[in-house]
N, C-alpha and C positions, 0 to 999 in steps of 0.2 A: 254611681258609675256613669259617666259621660256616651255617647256612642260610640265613640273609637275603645272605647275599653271594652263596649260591649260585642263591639265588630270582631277584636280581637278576640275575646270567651267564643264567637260563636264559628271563628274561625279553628282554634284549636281545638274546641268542643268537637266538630265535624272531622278534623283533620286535612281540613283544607288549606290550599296556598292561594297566591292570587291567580296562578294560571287554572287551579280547577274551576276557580268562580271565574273566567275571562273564558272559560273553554263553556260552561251551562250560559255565560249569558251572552255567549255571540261577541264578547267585546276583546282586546287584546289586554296583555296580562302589564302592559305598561299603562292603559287606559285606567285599570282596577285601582293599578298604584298610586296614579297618579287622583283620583277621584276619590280615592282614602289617607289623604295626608292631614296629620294631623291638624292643619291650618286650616285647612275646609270645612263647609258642611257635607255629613252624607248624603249621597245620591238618597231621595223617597224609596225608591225601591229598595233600596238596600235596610234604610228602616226597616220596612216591612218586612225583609227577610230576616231581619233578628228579633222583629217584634215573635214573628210565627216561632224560631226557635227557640227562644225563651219560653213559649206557652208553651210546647209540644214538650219542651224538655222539663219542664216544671212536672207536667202532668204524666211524664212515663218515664221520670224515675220510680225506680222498683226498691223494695226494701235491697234484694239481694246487689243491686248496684253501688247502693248507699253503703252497704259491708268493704266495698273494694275500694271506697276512695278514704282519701287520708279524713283525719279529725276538721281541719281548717277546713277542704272540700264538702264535710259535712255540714257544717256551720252555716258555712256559704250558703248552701240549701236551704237551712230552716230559714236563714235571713232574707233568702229570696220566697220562700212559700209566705215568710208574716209583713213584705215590705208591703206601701201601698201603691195600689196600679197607678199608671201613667195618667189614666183621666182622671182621676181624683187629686191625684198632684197639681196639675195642670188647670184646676179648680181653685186651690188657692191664693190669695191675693197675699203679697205684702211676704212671701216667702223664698228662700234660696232654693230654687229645686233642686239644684246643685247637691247641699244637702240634704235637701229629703229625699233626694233618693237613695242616700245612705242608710236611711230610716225604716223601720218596720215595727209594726205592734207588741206592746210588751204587755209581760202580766202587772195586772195591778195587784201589791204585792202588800200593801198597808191593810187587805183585809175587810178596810173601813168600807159602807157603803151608804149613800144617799140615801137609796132607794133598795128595798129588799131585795134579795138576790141580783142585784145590778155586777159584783164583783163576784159573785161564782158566775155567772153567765158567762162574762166578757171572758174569764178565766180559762173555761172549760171552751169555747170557740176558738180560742188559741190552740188549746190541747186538738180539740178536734178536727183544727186542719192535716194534721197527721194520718188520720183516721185511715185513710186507704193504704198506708204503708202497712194496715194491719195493726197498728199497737195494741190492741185491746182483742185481737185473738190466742194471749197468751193470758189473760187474764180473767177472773170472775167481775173484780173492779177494779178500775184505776181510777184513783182522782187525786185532785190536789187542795191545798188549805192553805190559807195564806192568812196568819195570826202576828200582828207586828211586824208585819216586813221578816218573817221567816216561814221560807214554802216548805210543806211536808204531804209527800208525794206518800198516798196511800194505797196500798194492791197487796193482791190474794192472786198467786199461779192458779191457777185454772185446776190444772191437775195436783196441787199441793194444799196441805191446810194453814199455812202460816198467813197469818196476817201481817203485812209490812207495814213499815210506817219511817220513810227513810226522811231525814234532814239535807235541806238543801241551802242550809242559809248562808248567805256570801256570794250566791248563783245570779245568773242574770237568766234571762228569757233563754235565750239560745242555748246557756250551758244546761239548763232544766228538761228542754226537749231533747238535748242530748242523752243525758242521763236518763230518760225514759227509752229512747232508743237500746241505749248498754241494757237495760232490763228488760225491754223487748223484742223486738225486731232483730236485734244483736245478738240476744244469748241462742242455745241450742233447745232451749225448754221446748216442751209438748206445745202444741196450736189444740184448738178447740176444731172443732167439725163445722162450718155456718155450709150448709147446705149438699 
């Protein structure tokens, strides 16, 4: 996503128009317009004001928010919690940022590894950047297995005794953390107590 598309998210994100941001920045609502045309660069400031909404909004989405927006809006989510940040983009040589910013971590799904636990590691740090939306207060365990490029998402409800062992094959990164959502954070099941 470019800045002007990101300007745009951070504007309907807020519900803002150009006269609210011309009314907080002292400027007029035809200066805003004019200084956000798609043929310019963004004013610095204004970076920075969708760099801060971007984090802030990253970091306080709530599970119960993530229930009220659609499937796509959800997506969007996970692809912005696994994309990689802007310094680290802006570290490579010889690349489109263009596209990588389209770009976000996926699971390695062949299973195969170099090095002992090198693809459950990477795997589960995927999984675990969820962690604060709660996934794993609905459950005893949740984990994943990736045998031939087919993931099999593993969990036990907290308060139930069945053992699951669901098939995910055909799935990509984002559809898999979705599906963990639908059986966590999503359904109505018991939570566990942490403190």
């Amino acid at each position: 996503m470019n800045w002007h598309q990101r300007f745009k998210e951070m504007k309907e994100g807020l519900g803002y128009t150009n006269s609210d941001i011309a009314d907080i920045t002292g400027n007029t609502s035809d200066s805003i317009k004019s200084s956000t045309q798609p043929n310019k660069d963004l004013p610095r400031w204004l970076k920075l004001a969708i760099v801060i909404y971007e984090t802030t909004k990253s970091k306080s989405e709530t599970a119960e928010m993530l229930k009220k927006k659609s499937k796509k809006d959800v997506f969007n989510f996970i692809r912005s919690r696994l994309s990689f940040n802007e310094k680290l983009i802006s570290q490579l040589r010889h690349t489109n940022n263009e596209k990588m910013n389209k770009e976000h971590r996926r699971f390695e799904m062949s299973g195969y590894e170099n090095n002992k636990g090198e693809c459950t590691l990477h795997n589960l740090s995927i999984v675990n950047e969820f962690a604060d939306l709660g996934i794993y207060d609905f459950t005893s365990y949740l984990f994943l297995d990736f045998h031939k490029g087919s993931p099999t998402l593993h969990m036990k409800y907290f308060y139930e005794n069945e053992n699951l062992e669901l098939d995910y094959s055909g799935y990509g990164t984002t559809e898999i953390i979705y599906e963990i959502f639908e059986k966590t954070i999503f359904t109505d099941k018991r939570t566990r107590r942490r403190g």
